[in-house]
Structure formats: structure tokens, C-alpha cells
TORVO-602560 format. One record per residue (C-alpha): residue in three letters; y, x, z. Coordinates in steps of 0.25 Angstrom, whole numbers, plus 5000, padded with zeros to 4 digits. Layout:
N
ALAYXZ;...
end
This chain:
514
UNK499551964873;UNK500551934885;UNK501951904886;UNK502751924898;UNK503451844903;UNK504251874916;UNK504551784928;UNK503451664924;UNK502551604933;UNK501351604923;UNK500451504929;UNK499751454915;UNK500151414901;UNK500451274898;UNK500251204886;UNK500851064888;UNK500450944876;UNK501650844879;UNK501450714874;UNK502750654871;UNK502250494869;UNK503650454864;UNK503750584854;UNK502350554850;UNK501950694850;UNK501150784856;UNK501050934860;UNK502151024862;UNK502650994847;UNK503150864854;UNK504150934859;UNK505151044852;UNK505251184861;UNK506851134867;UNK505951064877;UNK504451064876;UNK504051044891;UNK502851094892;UNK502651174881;UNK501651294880;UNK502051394890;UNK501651474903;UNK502051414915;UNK503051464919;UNK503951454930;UNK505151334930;UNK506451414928;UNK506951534925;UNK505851624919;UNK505951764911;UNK505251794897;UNK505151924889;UNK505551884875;UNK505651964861;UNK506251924850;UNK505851974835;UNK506351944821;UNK507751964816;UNK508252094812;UNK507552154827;UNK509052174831;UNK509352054839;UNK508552054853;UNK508451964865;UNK508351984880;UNK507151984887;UNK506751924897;UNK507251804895;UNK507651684903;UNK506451574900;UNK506951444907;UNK505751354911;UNK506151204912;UNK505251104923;UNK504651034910;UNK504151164904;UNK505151194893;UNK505751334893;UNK507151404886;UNK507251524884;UNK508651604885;UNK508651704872;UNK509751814875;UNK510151894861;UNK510452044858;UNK511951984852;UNK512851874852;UNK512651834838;UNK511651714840;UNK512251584840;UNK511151514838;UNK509551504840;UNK508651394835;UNK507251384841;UNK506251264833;UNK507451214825;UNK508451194836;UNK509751274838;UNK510151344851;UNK511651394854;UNK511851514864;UNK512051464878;UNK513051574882;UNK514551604874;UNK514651754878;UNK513551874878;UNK512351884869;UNK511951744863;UNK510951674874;UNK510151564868;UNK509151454877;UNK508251414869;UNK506751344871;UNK505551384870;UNK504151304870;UNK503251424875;UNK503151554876;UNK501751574872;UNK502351604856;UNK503451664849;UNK504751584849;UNK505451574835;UNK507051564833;UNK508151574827;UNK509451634831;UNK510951644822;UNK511551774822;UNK512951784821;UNK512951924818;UNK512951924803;UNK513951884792;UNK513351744795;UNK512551674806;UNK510951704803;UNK509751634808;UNK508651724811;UNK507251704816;UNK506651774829;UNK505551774835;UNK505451764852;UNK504151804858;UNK503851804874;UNK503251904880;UNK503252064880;UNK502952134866;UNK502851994860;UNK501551964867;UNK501051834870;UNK500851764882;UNK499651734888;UNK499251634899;UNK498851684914;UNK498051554917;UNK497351484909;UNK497351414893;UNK497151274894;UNK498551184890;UNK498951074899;UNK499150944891;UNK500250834898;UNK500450704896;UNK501850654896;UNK502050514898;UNK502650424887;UNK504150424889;UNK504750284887;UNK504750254902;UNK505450134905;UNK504950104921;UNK506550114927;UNK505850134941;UNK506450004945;UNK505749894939;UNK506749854925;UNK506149844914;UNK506549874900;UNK507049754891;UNK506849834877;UNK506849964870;UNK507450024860;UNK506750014847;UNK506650164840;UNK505950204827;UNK505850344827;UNK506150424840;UNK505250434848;UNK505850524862;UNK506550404868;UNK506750264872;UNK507750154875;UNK507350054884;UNK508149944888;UNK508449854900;UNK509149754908;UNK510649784911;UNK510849874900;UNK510050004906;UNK509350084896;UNK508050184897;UNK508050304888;UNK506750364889;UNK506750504883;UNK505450574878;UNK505650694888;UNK505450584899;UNK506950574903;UNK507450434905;UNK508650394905;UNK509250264911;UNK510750204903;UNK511350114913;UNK512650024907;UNK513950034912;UNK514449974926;UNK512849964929;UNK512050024940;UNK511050114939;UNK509950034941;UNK509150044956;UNK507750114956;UNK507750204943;UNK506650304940;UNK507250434944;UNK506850504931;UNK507950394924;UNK509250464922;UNK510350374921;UNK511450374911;UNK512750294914;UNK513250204901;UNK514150204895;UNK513650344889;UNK514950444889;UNK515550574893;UNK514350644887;UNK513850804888;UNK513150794874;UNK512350924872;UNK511250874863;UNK511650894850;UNK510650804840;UNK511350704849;UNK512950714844;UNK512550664830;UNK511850524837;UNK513050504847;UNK513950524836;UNK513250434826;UNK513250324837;UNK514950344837;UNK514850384852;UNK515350524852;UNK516450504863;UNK515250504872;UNK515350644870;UNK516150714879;UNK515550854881;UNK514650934871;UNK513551044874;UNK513751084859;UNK515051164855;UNK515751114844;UNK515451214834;UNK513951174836;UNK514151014833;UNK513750974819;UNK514250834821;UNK515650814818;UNK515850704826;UNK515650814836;UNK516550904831;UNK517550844832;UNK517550784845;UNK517350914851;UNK518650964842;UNK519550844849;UNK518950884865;UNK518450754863;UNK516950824867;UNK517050954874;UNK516051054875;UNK515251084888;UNK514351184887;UNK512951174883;UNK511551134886;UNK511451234896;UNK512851284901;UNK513651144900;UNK515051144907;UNK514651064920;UNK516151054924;UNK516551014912;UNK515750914910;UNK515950854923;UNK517450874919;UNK517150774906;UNK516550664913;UNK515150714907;UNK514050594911;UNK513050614903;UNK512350744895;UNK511550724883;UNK510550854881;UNK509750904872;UNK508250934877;UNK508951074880;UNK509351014893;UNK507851014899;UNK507951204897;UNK509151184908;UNK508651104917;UNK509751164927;UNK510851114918;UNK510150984917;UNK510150944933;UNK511551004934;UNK512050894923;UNK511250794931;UNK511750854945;UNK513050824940;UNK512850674935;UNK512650704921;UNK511450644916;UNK510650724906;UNK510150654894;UNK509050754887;UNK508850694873;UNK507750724865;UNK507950674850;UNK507550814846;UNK506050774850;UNK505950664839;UNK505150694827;UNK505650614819;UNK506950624810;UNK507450484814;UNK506850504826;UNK507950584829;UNK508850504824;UNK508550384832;UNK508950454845;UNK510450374843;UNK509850264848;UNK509550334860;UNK510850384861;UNK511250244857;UNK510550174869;UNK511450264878;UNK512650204870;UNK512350064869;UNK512350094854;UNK510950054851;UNK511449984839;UNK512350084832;UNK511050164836;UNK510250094830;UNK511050084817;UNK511350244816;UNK509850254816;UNK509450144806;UNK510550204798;UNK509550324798;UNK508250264797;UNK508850194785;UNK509350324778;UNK507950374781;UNK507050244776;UNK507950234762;UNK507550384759;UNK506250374750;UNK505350454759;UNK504150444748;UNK503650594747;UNK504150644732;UNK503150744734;UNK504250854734;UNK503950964745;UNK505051014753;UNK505351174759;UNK506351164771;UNK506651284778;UNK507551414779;UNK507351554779;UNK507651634792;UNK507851784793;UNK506551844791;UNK506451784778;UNK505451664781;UNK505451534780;UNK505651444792;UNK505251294789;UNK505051164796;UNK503751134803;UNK502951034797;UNK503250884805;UNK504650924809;UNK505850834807;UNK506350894795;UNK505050894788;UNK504850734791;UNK506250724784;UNK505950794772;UNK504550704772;UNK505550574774;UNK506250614761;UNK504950614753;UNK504650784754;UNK503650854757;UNK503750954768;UNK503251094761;UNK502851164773;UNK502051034778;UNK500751114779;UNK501251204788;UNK500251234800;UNK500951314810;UNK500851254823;UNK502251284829;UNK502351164838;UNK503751214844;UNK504251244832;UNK505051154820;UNK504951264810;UNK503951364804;UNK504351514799;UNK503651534785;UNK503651694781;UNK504051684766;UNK502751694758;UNK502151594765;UNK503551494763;UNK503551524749;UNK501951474748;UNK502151344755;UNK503551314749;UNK503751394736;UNK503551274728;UNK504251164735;UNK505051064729;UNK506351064738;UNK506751174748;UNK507851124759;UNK508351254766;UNK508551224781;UNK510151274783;UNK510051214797;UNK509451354801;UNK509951444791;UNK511351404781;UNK511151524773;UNK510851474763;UNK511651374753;UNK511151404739;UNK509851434731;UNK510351594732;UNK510451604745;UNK509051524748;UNK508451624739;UNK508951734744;UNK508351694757;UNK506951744750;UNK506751774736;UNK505551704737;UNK506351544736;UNK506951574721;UNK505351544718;UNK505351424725;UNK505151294718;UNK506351224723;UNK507351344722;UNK506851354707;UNK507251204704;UNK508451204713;UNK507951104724;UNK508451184736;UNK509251114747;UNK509851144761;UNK509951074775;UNK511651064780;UNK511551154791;UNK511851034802;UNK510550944796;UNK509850974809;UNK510750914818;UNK511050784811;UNK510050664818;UNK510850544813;UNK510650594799;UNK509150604799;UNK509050494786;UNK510350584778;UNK509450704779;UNK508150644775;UNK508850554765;UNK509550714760;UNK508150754761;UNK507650644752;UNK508650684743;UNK508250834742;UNK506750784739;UNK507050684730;UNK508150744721;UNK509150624722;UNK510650664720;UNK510850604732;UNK511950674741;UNK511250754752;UNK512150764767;UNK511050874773;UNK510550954762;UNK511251034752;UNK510651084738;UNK510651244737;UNK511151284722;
end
């Protein structure tokens, strides 16, 4: 079996093991597909590359041009630019994170990421075209006819060591006075030093150096440090897990110019500063508005990992005088992990203890829920489609949530090793094995919001009016914006808790299906 794949220098097939000492993992499951450097792949060449691509499931109608355009970054990460048969898609998601169109006009145009091309590439893309929005599930394969690819030169994986991130030799001899203490996150650091200068330390290996205002640089930095210039304003914020931390931390007038449209924020905070042109929007990731930000004063851009598939755009930014700040809170495994990315943010402000107060507010939430296990198991999922089930991958975020409100993860035993992936596709007799006699089903709306009662759950599949928990009403629903609330993390574990325990408590994430 051979896939073709057009325009590559195929020199051998690399299977990098990166070790993250800070994340505390290992192997490419340390790092999700949006920017896995090193991931298993042929060699290919730096650049602009060309793949044959097919995509399957759906109805048949929809299609995709091939070749595509495979974009191979200098870390190893690649993105892929998927060009539909219609203009009807408004959205893909690919392992659990949602990708807009990158173009307003022709057949919808997606960038999305992808961690090898030695397998098939699940995802999921919204249509338009019906009566409502629908997800459906699709399959991409690399390579002529579906065939798979084969290395040229040899079998053997390459294993590299990356060295432990929290580096804080400046290059010019200060030394840190203190660091930030953190309890769950484990992808950057604070470090402190004489004079008010900050080191954040981020587990990609970017450093980043705060210096106070009305003081120097200091002489002899490392050239790796990028400076930021306090006090933090007119910001370029395109990372979006990152409005509801700034916003927390009551420092949205940092904020002047958003790579998210308004129609895309979910925090109202947002909302509304973009509806009074307090924030304007500026393009995104990869096409922002270089004028106009220069026009609004723009002095620093706060990215998503996205950042590191352009890295054209990157050095345009940086060319310009705008620092780039590539935040990785999506790489923490932990649920508070997550949330403890404010203090990061609160570092850059000089907030460290309205930071820290947001965050102990949290953990609080978190240690008052009684997280002993009731022995009650929980389904979470949706149904895409095709008719299946598509569920949560054993270890992922969502699943320690549910084992921190005292539940049991039905699906725990799964043994599909899809390292790239956050979530599992289950044909339907096989679901209704595993899961048919749970105790609490929580259907994820975050991915499909079809469904907002018992009939239309069931209606789904036949199958779940035999399900225990349809039959004794304990059937529940995630609020379609759960996904992106980080400074929530203890509510939805605390709603969770709620769920498992049947307390009467009022739920903010979850809603019952009657």
C-alpha cells in the first residue's frame, strides 16, 4: 500500500517521543495534533508541500480539492488547507477543537492541523445547507485510492530529548529572587527578579522577559527572550481560552483588537466591547489586518499555538514590533490546570493577587465538591451522523471532571490507542454494550444541540429508550458554550457533582432532558 504524495522530499519517516519535563508526559500524546513538533510523519520538505487527499462519509455529496496545500512548519507540525465542494461549512472541529473558515467569499476554506499522515484524519464540519446547522463526520485519507503510506528509507523511530523548560539563566548573569508558586499547571513558569523584571518560561521553550515601565531593557539578554514592554495594553488577542482569564482578572481595556469576530465570542464581556468599538476586529490567526493594527497602536499579540502553522505571519508581527506571545493553557491536563493559566496572565499585569484569588476561588469550588466515588457510572457523548456514538477518550479532561464529582467514567476501559485524538467513535451495538446500563447519561451539546429532550435523544437511535438511565429519567445535557468557560472549571464539576449525586442543587452547565 502507497499513498502519493506530491511535491515531498521523502528522505525517511520520523517517529519523534517528545518529552515535555514540565507537562510531565511523554510521547506524541504529550502534545495535541494543533502543534505536535515532531510528530509521526515522512520528512518532508520545510514549506509549501502538495498531498492527494479523499474524503469519505457524509452523504457522498460533499467533496474536497485535491491536492491539497500541506504546510510544513521548521518544528515539524504541519496544517492542511481543506477546500469544500460548497460554501455551506462554517465550521470543522478536529480532536475537539473548532476551526472557522480562513476566507469570506468562494467555497469554505479551512487550515486545520494534522499530526501525521501515516493514518486517516477524523473531523467534523457544519453544514449550513439544511433547515439547521448539522455536524457530520468525515473521514480524510492521504494518498491515492485510500492507500497507505510507506516509508522509502528505513523503520526505526528517532527518540528526542527536549530539555526541561523553566530556564531562567537571562544570559547576563541576574539571577531570580523567587517564583511563582503553582499547584496545577504545569506548561509555564514565573520567575522573578530584581527591578521588577519578570521571566515567563513556556513549556514550548518560548521565553518571555516583562520589563516595568520607565526601565531598560536590561543589557546582555539571551537572544531567544522576547521582551514585553509593561504596562501590558493595546493588545491583538486571538487566543480565545484567553478572554474569559483577562476578563476575570477585570483587565479587558487591554484589549483593543480581536482575531475573533463578534458573533464567535461567548464571553459577554466581549460582546459587548466589541458592540461599543471599544475592541475592533482585526482579522484572524492567519490573515490579521497588518494596517490596522499598526493603526490601533497594536503592541503586543496574544496567540493561540495556531500561530507556530504561519510562521510567515509570525515574523511579519515580530518584523513589525509586535511581540508574539503563543500561550499554551491548552496543553494542561489538568482541569485546574487550565484554569491557573490567570496567574500567568496575572504576572503580565502585576495582578498576581487578584490572580491568585480568582484561582483559589476555583480550587475552593472544587475541594468543597465531595469528590468520594458514589459508584455511579456515567455515558458522555453525542451522536454524529452515521448513527454512532462518539465519546471522550479515557484520561481526557472531561473524564477527570466527572471522576472529581465522584462518577465513574463508563467508557474507562476503552483501549484504542488514538494518541492524537480526545475522542473515540463507537458503532452503536458496541455503545449500547459498554453503556446500556449506566446510571447517568450527559449528552455533549457542545458538538451537537439537537437534541433538548428525552424525544429527541431517542430519536437519535432507537436503541437509548433501553438504556438505563432514559428509562429512570437521569439524562442530562452540557450548555453548548461549557467547552470554552476556564474560569469555571469548579461550577462545572460542582454541576457535575450535582448530576451524579441527585442533589436539587441548581446546575449553570448542564440542563436535565424531560
Amino acid at each position: 500500500m502507497k499513498r502519493l504524495v506530491h511535491g515531498l522530499i521523502v528522505a525517511a519517516v520520523a517517529c519523534v517521543l517528545v518529552f515535555c519535563a514540565g507537562c510531565g508526559q511523554t510521547g506524541v500524546g504529550a502534545m495535541s495534533a494543533a502543534s505536535s513538533a515532531g510528530a509521526s510523519m515522512g520528512a518532508l520538505a520545510v514549506g509549501e508541500n502538495s498531498v492527494d487527499i479523499i474524503l469519505s462519509g457524509g452523504s457522498g455529496r460533499a467533496t474536497v480539492e485535491s491536492p491539497a496545500k500541506l504546510v510544513v512548519a521548521e518544528d515539524g507540525s504541519m496544517t492542511l488547507t481543506v477546500v469544500w465542494s460548497s460554501s455551506n461549512y462554517d465550521k470543522m472541529v478536529v480532536d475537539g477543537v473548532e476551526y472557522l473558515p480562513v476566507n469570506e467569499s468562494g467555497n469554505s476554506t479551512f487550515e486545520i492541523p494534522v499530526a501525521t499522515l501515516d493514518e486517516d484524519l477524523a473531523v467534523q464540519a457544519e453544514t449550513t445547507a439544511m433547515s439547521q446547522p448539522h455536524m457530520i463526520d468525515y473521514v480524510i485519507s492521504f494518498g491515492a485510492d485510500g492507500e497507505a503510506a510507506e516509508s522509502e528509507v528505513g523503520d526505526s523511530p528517532t527518540t528526542v530529548q527536549v530539555a526541561n523548560f523553566h530556564n531562567t539563566d537571562l544570559g547576563n548573569g541576574m539571577k531570580p529572587t523567587s517564583s511563582l508558586p503553582l499547584q496545577y499547571a504545569t506548561c509555564f513558569t514565573v520567575d522573578y527578579y530584581e527591578g521588577g523584571y519578570k521571566l515567563l518560561c513556556l513549556s514550548d521553550g518560548q521565553r518571555y522577559l516583562t520589563v516595568p515601565e520607565g526601565a531598560n531593557v536590561p543589557d546582555g539578554l539571551a537572544s531567544d527572550i522576547t521582551v514585553i514592554q509593561q504596562p501590558i495594553g493595546d493588545v491583538y488577542l486571538v487566543a480565545s481560552d484567553t478572554m474569559c482569564l483577562i476578563d476575570a482578572l477585570d483587565a479587558l481595556d487591554i484589549v483593543t483588537v480581536s482575531g475573533i469576530s463578534k458573533d464567535n465570542w461567548h464571553v459577554d464581556a466581549a460582546i459587548d466591547a466589541m458592540d461599543s468599538g471599544a475592541i475592533t476586529y482585526g482579522g484572524k490567526y492567519n490573515t490579521p489586518d497588518y494596517e490596522l493594527l499598526l493603526g490601533k497602536g497594536v503592541r503586543l499579540a496574544i496567540e493561540s499555538t495556531m500561530i507556530n502553522h504561519t510562521p510567515d505571519v509570525r515574523e511579519k508581527l515580530i518584523e513589525l514590533g509586535i511581540p508574539v506571545f503563543a500561550e499554551m493553557s491548552s496543553y494542561e491536563s489538568e482541569p485546574l490546570g487550565r484554569t491557573e493559566w490567570v496567574k500567568c496572565y496575572g504576572a503580565m499585569l502585576d495582578r498576581e493577587e487578584e490572580a491568585q484569588a480568582l484561582f483559589d476561588e476555583q480550587v475552593a469550588q472544587v475541594s468543597g465538591v465531595d469528590s468520594t466515588p458514589t459508584g455511579k457510572t456515567v455515558a458522555f457523548f453525542y451522536i454524529n451522523s452515521n448513527g454512532n456514538a462518539v465519546v471522550r477518550k479515557p484520561g481526557d479532561y472531561i473524564t477527570k471532571m466527572i471522576d472529581q464529582a465522584g462518577g465513574t467514567y463508563v467508557f474507562d476501559e476503552l483501549s484504542e490507542a488514538q494518541d492524537s485524538m480526545s475522542s473515540v467513535t463507537l458503532e452503536m451495538e458496541r455503545f449500547y454494550a459498554m453503556a446500556k446500563d449506566a446510571d447517568i447519561i450527559i449528552y455533549n451539546a457542545s458538538i451537537d444541540a439537537s437534541v433538548d429532550n428525552l424525544d429527541a435523544l431517542v430519536r437519535k437511535n432507537t436503541l437509548l429508550s433501553d438504556f438505563a438511565a432514559v428509562k429512570n429519567g437521569n439524562v442530562w445535557s452540557t450548555d453548548q458554550n461549557m467547552y470554552q468557560q476556564m474560569m469555571q472549571t469548579g461550577r462545572i464539576i460542582a454541576d457535575f457533582n450535582t448530576v451524579i449525586t441527585g442533589s436539587d442543587a441548581e446546575t449553570t452547565y448542564v440542563f436535565k432532558l424531560e
